[in-house]
KEROLO-596422 format. One record per atom (N, C-alpha, C, O): x, y, z. Coordinates in pm, whole numbers, padded with zeros to 5 digits, always signed. Layout:
BEGIN
XYZ ...
END
This chain:
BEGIN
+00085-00120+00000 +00000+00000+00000 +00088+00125+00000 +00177+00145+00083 +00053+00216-00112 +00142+00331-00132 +00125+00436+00001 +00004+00430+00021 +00170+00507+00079 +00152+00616+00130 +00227+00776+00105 +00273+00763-00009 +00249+00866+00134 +00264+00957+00145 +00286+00985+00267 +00212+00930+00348 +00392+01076+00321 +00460+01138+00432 +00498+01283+00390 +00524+01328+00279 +00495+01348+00522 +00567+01506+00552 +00652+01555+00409 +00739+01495+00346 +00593+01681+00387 +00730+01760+00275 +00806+01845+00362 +00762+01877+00473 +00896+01875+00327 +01030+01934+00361 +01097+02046+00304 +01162+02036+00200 +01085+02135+00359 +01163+02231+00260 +01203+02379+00349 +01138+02434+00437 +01318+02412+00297 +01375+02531+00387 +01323+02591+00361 +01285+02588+00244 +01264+02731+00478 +01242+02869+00498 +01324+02949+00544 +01424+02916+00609 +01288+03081+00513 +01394+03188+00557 +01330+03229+00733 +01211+03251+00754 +01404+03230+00808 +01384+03298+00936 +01266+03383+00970 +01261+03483+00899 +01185+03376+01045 +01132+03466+01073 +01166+03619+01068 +01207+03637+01183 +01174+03742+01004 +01193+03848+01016 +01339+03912+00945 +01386+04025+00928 +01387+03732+00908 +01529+03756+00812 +01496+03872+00641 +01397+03899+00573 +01624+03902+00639 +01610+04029+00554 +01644+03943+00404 +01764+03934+00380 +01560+03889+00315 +01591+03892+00181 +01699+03951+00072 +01780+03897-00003 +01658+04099+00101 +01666+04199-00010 +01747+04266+00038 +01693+04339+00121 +01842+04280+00032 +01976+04407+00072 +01933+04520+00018 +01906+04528-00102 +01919+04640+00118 +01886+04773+00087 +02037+04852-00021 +02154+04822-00044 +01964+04937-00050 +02073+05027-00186 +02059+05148-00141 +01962+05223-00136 +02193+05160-00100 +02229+05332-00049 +02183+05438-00110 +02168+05402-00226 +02158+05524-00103 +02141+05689-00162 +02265+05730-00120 +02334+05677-00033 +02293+05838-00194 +02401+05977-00185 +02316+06103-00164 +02223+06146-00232 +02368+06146-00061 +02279+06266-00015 +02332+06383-00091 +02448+06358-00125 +02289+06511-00134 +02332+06582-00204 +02435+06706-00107 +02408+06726+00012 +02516+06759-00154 +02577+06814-00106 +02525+06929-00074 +02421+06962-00131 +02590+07027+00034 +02503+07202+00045 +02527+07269-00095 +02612+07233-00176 +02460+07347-00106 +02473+07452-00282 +02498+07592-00176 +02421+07629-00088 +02615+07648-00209 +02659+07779-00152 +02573+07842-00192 +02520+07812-00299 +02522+07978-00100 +02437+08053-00176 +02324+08064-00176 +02263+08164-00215 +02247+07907-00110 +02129+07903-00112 +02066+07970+00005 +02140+07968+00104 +01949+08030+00025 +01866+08077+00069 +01788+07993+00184 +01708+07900+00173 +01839+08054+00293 +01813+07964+00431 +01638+07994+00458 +01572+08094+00427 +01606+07896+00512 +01424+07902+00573 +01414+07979+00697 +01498+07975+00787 +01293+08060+00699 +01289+08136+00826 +01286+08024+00963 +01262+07904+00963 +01314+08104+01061 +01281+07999+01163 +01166+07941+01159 +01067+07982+01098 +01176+07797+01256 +01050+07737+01190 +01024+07619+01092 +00979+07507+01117 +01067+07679+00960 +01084+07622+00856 +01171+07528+00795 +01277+07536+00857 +01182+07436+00696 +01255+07319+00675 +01333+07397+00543 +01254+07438+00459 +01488+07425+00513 +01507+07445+00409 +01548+07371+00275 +01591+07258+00252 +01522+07467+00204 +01517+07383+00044 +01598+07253+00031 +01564+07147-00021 +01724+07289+00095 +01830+07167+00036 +01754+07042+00141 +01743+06931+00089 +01712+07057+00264 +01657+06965+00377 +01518+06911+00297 +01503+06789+00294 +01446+06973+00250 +01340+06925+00227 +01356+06790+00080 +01299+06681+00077 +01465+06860-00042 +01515+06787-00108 +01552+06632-00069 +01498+06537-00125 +01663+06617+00044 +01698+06563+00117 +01600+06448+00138 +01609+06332+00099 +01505+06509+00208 +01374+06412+00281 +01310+06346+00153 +01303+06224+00141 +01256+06452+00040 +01181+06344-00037 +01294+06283-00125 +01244+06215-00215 +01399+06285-00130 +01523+06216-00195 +01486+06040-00110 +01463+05928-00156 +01497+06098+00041 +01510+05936+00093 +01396+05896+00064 +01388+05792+00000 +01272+05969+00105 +01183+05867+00083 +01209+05849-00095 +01315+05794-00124 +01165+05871-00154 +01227+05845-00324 +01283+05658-00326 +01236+05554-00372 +01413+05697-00246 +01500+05586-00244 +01450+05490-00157 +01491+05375-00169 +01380+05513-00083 +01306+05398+00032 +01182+05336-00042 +01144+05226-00002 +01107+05404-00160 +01024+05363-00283 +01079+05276-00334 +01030+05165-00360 +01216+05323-00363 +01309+05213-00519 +01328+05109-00412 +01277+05000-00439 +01403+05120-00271 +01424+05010-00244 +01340+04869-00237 +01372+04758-00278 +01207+04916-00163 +01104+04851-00165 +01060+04793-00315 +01065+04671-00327 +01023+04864-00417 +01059+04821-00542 +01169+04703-00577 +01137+04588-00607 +01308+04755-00567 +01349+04641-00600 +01362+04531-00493 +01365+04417-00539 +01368+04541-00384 +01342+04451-00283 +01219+04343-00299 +01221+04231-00246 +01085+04407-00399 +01028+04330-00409 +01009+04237-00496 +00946+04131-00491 +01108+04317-00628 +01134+04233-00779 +01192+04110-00693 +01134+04002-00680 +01330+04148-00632 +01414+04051-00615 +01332+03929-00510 +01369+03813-00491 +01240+03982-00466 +01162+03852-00341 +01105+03804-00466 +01147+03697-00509 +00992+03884-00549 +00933+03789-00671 +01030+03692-00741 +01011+03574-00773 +01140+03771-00757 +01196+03643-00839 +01273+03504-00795 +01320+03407-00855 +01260+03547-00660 +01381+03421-00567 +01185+03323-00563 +01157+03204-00569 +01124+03409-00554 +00974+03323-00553 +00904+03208-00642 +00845+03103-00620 +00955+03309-00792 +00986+03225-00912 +01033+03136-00946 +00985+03044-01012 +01171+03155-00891 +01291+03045-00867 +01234+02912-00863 +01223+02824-00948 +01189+02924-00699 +01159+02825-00637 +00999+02706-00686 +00963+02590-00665 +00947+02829-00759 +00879+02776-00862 +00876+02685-00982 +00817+02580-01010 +00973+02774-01049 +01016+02693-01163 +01131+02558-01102 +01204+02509-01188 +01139+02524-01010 +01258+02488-00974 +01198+02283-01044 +01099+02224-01001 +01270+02244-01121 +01267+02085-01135 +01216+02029-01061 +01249+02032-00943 +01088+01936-01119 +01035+01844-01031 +01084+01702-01035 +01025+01644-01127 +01160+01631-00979 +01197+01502-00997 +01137+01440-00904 +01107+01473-00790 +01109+01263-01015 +01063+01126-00866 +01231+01066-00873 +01304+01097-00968 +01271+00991-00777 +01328+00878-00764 +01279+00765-00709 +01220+00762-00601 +01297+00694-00761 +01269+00570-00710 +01408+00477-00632 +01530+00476-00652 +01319+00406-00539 +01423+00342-00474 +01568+00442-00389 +01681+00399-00365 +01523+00555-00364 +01563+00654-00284 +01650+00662-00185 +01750+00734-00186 +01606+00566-00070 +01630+00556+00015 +01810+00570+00055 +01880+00639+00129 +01826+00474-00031 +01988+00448+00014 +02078+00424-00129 +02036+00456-00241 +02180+00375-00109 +02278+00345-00172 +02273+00440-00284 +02277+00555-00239 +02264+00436-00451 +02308+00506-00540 +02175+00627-00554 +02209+00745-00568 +02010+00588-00549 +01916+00652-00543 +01931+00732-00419 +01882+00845-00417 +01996+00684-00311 +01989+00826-00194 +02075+00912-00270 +02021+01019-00298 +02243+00889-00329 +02282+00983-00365 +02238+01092-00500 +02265+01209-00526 +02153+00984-00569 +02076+01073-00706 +01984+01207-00634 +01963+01323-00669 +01940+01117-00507 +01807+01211-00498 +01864+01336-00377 +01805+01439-00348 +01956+01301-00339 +02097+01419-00254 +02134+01534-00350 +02153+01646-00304 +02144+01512-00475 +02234+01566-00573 +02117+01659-00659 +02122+01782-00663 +02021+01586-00721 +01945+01702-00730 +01841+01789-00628 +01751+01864-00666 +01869+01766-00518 +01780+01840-00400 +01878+01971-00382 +01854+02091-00374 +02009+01887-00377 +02106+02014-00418 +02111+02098-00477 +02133+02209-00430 +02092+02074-00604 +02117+02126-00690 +01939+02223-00700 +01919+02263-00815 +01864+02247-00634 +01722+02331-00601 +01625+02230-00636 +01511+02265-00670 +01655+02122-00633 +01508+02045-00718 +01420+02017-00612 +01447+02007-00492 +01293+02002-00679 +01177+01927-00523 +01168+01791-00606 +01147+01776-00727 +01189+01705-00515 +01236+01580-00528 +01136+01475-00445 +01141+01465-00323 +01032+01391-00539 +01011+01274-00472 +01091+01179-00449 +01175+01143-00531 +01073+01112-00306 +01182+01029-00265 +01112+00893-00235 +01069+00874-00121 +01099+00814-00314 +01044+00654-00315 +01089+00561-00232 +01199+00524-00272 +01054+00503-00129 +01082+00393-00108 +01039+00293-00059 +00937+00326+00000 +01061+00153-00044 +00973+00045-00024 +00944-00011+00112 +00837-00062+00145 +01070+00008+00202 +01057-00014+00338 +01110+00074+00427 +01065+00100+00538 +01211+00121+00373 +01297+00242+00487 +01276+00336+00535 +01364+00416+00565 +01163+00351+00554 +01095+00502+00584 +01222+00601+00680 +01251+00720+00664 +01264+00529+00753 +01323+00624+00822 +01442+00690+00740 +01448+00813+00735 +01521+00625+00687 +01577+00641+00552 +01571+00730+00522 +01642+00830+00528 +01438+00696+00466 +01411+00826+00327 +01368+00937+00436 +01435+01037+00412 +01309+00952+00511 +01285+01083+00564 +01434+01150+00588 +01447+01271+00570 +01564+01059+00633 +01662+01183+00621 +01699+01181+00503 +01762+01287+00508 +01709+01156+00422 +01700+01169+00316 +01635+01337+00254 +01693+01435+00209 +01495+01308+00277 +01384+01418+00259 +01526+01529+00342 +01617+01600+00299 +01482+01495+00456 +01566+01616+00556 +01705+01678+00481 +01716+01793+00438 +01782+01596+00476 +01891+01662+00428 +01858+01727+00259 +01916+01831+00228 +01813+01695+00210 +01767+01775+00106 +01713+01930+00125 +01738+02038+00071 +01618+01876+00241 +01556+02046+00291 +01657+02167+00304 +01650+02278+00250 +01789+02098+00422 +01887+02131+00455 +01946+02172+00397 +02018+02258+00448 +01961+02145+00254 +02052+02183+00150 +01998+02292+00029 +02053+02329-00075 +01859+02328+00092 +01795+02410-00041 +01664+02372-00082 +01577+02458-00096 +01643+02245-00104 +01575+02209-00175 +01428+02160-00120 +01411+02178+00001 +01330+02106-00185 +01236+02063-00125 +01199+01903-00138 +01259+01839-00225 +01106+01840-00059 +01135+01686-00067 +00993+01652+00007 +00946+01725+00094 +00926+01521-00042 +00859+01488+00004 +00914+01301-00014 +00990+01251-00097 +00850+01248+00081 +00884+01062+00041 +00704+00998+00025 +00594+01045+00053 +00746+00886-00026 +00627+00811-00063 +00678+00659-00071 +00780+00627-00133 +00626+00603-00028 +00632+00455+00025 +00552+00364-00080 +00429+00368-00089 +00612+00302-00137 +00570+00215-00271 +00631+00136-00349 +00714+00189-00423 +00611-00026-00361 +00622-00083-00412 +00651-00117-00595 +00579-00197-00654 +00784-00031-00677 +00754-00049-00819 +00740-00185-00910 +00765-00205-01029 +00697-00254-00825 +00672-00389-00903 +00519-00359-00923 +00452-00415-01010 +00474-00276-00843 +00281-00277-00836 +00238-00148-00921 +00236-00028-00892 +00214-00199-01003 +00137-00052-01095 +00066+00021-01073 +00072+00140-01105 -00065-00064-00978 -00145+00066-00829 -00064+00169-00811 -00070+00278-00869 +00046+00118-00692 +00146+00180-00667 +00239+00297-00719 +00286+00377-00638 +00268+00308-00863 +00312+00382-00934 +00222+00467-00966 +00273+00575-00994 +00096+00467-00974 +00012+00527-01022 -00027+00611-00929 -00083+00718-00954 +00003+00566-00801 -00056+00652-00687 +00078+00732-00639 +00075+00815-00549 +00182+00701-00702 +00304+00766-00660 +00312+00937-00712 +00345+01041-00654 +00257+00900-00875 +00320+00995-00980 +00156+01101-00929 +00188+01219-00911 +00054+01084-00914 -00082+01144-00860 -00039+01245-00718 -00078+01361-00703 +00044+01175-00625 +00109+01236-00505 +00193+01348-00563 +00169+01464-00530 +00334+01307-00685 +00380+01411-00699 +00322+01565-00766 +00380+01674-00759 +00156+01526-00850 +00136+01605-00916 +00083+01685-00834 +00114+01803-00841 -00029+01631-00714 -00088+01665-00641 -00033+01785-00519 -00096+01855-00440 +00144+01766-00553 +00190+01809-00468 +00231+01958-00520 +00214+02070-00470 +00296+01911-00650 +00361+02070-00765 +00338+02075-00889 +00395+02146-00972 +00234+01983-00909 +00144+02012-01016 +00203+01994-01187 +00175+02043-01297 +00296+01899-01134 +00368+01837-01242 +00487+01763-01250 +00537+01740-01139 +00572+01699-01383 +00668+01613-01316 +00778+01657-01412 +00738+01666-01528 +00907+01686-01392 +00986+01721-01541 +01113+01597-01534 +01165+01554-01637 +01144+01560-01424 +01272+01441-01422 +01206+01317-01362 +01144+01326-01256 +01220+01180-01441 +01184+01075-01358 +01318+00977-01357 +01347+00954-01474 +01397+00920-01278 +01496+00854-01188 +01445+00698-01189 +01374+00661-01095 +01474+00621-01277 +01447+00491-01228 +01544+00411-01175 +01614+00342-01249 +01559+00411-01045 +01675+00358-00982 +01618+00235-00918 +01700+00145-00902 +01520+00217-00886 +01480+00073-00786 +01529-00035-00868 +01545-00036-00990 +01553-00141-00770 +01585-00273-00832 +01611-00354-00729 +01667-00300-00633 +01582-00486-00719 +01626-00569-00661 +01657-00713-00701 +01582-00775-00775 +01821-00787-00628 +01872-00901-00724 +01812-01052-00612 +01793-01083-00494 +01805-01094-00724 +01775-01277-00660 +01883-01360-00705 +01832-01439-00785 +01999-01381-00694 +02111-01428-00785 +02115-01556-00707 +02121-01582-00586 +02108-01643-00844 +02173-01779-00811 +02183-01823-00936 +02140-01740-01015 +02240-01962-01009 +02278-02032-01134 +02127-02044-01155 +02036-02045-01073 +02129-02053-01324 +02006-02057-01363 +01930-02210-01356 +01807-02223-01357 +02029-02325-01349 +01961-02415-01338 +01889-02426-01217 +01801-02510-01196 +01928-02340-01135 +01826-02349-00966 +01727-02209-00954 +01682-02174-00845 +01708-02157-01042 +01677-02006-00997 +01504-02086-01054 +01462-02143-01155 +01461-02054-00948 +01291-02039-00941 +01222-01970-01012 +01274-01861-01036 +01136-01984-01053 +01037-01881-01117 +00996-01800-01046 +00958-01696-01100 +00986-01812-00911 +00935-01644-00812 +01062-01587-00861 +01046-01490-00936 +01213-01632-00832 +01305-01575-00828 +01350-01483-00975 +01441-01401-00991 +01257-01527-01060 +01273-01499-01176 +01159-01364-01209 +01194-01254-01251 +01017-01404-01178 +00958-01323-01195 +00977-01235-01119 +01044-01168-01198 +00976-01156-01003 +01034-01139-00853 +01132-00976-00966 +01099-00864-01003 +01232-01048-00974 +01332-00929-00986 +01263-00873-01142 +01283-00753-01162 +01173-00958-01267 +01180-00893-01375 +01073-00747-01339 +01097-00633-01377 +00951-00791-01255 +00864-00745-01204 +00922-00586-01188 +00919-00495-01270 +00972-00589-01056 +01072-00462-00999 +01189-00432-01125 +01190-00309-01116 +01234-00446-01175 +01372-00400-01255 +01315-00375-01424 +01336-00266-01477 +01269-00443-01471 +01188-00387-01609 +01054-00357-01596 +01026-00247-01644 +00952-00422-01543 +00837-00386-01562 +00801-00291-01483 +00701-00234-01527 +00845-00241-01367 +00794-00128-01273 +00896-00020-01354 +00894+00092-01303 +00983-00032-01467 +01044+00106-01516 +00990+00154-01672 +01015+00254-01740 +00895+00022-01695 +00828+00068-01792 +00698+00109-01754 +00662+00201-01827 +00614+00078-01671 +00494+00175-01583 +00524+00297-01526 +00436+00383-01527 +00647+00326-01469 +00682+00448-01435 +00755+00524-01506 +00837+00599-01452 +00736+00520-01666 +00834+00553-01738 +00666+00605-01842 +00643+00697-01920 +00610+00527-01807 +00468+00565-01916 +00347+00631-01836 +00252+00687-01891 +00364+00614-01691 +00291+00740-01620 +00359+00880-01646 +00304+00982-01686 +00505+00858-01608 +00574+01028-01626 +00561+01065-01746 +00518+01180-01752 +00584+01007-01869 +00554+01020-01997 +00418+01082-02019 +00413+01163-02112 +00318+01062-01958 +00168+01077-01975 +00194+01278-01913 +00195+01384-01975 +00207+01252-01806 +00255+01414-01745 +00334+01464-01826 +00286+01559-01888 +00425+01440-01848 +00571+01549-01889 +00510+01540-02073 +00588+01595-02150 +00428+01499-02117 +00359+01525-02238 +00284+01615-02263 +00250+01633-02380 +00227+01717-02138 +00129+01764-02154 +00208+01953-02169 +00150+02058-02198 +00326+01934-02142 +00416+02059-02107 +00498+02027-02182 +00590+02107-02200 +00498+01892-02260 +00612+01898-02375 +00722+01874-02398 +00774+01871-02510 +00799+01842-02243 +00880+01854-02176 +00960+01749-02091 +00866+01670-02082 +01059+01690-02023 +01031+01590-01981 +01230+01492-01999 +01305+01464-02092 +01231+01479-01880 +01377+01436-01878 +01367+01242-01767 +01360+01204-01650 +01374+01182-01911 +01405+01013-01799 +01574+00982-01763 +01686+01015-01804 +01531+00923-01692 +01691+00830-01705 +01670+00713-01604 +01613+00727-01496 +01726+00594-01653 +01691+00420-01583 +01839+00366-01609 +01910+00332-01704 +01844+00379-01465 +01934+00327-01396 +01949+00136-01423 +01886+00042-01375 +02048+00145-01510 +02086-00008-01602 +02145-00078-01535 +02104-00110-01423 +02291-00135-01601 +02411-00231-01494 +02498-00232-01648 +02437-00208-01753 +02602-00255-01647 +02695-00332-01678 +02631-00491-01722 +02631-00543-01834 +02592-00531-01626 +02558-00676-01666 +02433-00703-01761 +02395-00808-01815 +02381-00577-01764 +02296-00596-01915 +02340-00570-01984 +02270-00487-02042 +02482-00593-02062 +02539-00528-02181 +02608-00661-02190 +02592-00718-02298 +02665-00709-02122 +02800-00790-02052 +02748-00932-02010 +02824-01028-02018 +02580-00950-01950 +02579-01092-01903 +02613-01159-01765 +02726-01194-01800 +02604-01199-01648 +02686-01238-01556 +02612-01380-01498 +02493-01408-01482 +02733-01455-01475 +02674-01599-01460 +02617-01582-01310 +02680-01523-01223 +02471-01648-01287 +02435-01638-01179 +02332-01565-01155 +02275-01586-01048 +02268-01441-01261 +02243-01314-01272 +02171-01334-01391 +02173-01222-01442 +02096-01423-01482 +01995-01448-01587 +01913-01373-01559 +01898-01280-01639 +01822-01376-01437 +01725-01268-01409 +01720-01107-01414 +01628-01026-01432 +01842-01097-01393 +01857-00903-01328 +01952-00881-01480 +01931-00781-01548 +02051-00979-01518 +02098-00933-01666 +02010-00904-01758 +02021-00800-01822 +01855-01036-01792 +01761-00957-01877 +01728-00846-01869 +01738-00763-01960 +01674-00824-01735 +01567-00726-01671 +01630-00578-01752 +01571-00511-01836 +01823-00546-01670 +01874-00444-01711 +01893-00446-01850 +01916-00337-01902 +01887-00556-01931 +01887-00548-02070 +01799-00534-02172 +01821-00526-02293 +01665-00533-02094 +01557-00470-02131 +01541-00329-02169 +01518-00250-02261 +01576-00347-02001 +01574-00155-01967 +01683-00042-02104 +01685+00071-02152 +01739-00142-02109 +01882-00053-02199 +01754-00038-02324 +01677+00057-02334 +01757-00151-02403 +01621-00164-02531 +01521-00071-02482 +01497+00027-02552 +01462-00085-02379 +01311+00003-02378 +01364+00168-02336 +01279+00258-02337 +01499+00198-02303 +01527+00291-02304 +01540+00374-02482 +01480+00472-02525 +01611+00311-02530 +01549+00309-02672 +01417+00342-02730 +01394+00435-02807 +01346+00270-02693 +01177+00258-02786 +01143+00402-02739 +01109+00491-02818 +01154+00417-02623 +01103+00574-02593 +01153+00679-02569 +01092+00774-02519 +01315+00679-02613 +01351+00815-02725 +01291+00789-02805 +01196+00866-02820 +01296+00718-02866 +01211+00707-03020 +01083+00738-03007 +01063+00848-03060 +01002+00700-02967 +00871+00740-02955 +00825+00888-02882 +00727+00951-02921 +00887+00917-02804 +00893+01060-02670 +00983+01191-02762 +00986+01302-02710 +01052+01167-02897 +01164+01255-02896 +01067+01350-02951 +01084+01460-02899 +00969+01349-03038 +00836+01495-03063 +00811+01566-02996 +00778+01684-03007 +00828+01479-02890 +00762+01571-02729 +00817+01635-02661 +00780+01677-02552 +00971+01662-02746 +01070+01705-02635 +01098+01629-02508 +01108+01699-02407 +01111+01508-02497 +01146+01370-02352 +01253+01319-02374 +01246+01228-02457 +01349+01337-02335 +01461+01254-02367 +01463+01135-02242 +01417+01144-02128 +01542+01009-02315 +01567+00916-02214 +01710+00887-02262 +01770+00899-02369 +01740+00842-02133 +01855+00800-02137 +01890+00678-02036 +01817+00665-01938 +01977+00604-02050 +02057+00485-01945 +02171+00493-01867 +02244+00567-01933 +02219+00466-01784 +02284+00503-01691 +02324+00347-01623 +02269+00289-01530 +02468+00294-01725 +02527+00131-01682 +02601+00135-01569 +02716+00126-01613 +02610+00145-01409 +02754+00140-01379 +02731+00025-01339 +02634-00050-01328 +02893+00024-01307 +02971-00109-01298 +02968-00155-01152 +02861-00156-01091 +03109-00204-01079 +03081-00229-00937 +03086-00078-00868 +03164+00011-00900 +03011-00071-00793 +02970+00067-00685 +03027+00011-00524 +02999-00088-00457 +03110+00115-00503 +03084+00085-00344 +02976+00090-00309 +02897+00176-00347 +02936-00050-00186 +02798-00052-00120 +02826-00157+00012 +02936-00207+00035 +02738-00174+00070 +02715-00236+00154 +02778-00443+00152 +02820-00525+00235 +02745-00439-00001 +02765-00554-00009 +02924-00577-00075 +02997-00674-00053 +02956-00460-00160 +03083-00483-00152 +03185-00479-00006 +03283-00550+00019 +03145-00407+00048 +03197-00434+00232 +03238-00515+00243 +03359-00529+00259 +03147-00614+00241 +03139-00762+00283 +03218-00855+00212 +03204-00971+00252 +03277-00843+00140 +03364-00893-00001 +03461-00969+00072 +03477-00929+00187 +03518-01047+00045 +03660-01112+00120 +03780-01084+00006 +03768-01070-00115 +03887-01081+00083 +04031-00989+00001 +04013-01079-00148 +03982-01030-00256 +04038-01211-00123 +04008-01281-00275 +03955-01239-00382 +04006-01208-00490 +03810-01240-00332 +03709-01182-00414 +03692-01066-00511 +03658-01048-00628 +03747-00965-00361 +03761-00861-00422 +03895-00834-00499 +03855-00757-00587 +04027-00851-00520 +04096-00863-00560 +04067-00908-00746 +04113-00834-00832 +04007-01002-00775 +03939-01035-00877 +03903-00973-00959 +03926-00960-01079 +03791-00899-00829 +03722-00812-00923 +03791-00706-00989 +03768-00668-01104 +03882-00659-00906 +03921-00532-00900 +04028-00547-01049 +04029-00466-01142 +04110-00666-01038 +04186-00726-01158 +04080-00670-01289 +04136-00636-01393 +03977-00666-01282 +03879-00662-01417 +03833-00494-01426 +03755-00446-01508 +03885-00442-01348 +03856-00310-01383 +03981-00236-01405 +04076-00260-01331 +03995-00128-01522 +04114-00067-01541 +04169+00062-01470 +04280+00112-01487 +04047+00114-01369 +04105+00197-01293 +04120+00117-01140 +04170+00173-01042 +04082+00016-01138 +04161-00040-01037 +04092-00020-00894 +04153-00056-00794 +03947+00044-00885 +03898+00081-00773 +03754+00050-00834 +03733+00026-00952 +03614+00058-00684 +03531+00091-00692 +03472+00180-00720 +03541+00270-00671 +03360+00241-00782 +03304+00337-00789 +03250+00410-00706 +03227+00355-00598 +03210+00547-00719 +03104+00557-00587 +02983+00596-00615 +02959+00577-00734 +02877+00652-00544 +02740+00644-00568 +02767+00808-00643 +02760+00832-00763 +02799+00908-00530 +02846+01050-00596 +02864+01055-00728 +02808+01144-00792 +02967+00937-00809 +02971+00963-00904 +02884+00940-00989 +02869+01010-01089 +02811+00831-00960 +02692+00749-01090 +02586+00913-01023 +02548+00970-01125 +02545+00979-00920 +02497+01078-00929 +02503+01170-00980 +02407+01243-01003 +02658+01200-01021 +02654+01306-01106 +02673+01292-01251 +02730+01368-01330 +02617+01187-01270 +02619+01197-01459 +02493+01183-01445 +02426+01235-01534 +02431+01125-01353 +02279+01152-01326 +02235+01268-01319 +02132+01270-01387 +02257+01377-01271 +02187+01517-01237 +02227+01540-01398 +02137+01558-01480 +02368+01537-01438 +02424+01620-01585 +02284+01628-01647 +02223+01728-01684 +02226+01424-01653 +02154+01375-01769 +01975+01447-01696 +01865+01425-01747 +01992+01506-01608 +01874+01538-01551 +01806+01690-01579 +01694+01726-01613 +01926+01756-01549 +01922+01915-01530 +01983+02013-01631 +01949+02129-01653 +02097+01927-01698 +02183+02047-01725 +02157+02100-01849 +02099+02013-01914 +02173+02211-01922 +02120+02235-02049 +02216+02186-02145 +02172+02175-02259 +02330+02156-02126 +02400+02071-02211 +02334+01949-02274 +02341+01920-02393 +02281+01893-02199 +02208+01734-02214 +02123+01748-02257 +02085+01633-02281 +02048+01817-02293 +01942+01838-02385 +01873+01794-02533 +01759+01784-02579 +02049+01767-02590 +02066+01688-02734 +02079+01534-02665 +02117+01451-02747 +02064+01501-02581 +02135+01330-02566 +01996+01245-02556 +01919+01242-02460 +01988+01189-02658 +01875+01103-02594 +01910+00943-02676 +01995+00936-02765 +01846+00845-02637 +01872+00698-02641 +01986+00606-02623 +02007+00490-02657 +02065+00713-02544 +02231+00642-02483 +02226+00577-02384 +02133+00581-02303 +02317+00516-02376 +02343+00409-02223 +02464+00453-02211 +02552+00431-02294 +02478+00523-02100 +02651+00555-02062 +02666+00497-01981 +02583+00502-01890 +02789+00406-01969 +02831+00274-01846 +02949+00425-01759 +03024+00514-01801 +02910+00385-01653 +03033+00440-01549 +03082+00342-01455 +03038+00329-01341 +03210+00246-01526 +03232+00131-01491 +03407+00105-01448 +03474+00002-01435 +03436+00239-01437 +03602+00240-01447 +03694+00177-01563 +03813+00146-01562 +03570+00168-01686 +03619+00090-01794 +03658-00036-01849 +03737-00085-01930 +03538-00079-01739 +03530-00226-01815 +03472-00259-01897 +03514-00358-01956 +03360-00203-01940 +03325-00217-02073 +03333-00089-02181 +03278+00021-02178 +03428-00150-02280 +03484-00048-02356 +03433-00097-02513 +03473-00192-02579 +03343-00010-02541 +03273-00070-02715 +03317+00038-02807 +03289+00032-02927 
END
């Protein structure tokens, strides 16, 4: 069952000053001039007075352009979902554009607590954030996700398909839950949430994907039949809809990396990892920061604008085509 939780987003202080005031130059005395009887305010004084107020007009004036437009800002500011949010490479996607001013749905399936710092540190950083609790294997679910974000800012311009989850074992033992299980979550919940945002970001014309692939859908990995299709889908259906979305101004794009530091590489024993590491040419893990920031590039930046139906691997160069 999908829910919805608390939004998040920084305010300015109670009574904090926006708008930096803009000095006046007071005019100098004019020799010569003709003093006011007692009593009276003279010429250069009276100048003086409606001079400031004058300038206490403009300030307010532009004090108020500049509040309208920091208002605007925050308006126009990118609406992105992520999915699968919570942690590992999707906490850092959805870190990076909260950063960067976006209001950011933050998806996730069990971690609530998670994702709320998550939400939080986003706030913290600028940006605005709400989380939503949902299952992308369930199309209900998605449907009630992308309704929350509209409901919230009244539209969607970046969608993040990062969820996924692996069932790995040799294929002669891998089950059919184990099979359906991961295709469910990893292709089919990124083509429902890829054709709800599509439905929105159509209507403004507009509209930035990106689905978070692997390496091993390009590449294959023994053990991994299930999650290699799934991401090798995703690479293909990332395809079909540039092609189909590019009228509309939607670009999609893919996003392969390779091994990521995580939790489970932790756990690695020197052997293992050693191996692996033999197969990569820079000789290290990746990190989430980084698969984030070719993520925001492919999200936000006006450079990226021409890129659509690529799969860029960020793999330290193991796969080199």
């Amino acid at each position: 069952m999908a829910t919805v939780t608390r939004s998040l987003m920084r305010t300015a202080r109670p009574g904090a000053m926006l708008c930096a005031p803009v000095s006046c130059r007071r005019p100098s005395a004019v020799a010569g001039r003709a003093t006011a009887r007692p009593g009276q305010a003279s010429l250069p004084s009276l100048h003086r007075r409606g001079e400031r107020r004058l300038c206490t007009t403009l300030d307010a004036h532009r004090g108020g352009r500049r509040c309208l437009a920091t208002k605007a800002a925050a308006e126009d500011a990118p609406v992105c979902v992520v999915t699968g949010a919570s942690r590992g490479i999707g906490r850092a996607i959805a870190l990076a554009l909260g950063e960067s001013g976006a209001k950011v749905l933050v998806n996730y399936a069990s971690s609530a607590e998670k994702a709320e710092e998550v939400a939080s540190q986003i706030a913290e950083s600028g940006g605005e954030a709400i989380t939503f609790k949902g299952d992308m294997a369930d199309e209900s679910d998605i449907k009630d996700m992308f309704s929350a974000c509209v409901d919230k800012w009244g539209r969607v311009d970046v969608l993040v398909n990062n969820a996924g989850i692996t069932r790995d074992t040799l294929m002669m033992r891998m089950k059919s839950k184990q099979w359906q299980e991961v295709i469910d979550t990893n292709l089919s919940g990124v083509f429902f949430a890829a054709q709800a945002a599509t439905k929105i970001m159509g209507k403004s014309r507009k509209g930035r994907i990106i689905n978070i692939a692997s390496v091993v859908g390009i590449t294959g990995n023994a053990g991994q039949a299930n999650y290699a299709a799934a991401k090798g889908g995703v690479i293909a259906l990332t395809k079909t809809i540039a092609r189909e979305y590019s009228g509309r101004n939607i670009t999609c794009n893919a996003v392969a990396p390779g091994f990521i530091a995580s939790d489970m590489t932790a756990v690695l024993g020197e052997e293992i990892e050693a191996k692996i590491l033999q197969g990569i040419p820079l000789k290290r893990y990746g990190q989430p920061e980084e698969v984030a920031g070719l993520v925001r590039f492919l999200a936000l930046d006006p450079a990226a604008a021409y890129i659509t139906g690529q799969t860029l691997t960020i793999d330290g160069g193991m796969v080199m085509t």
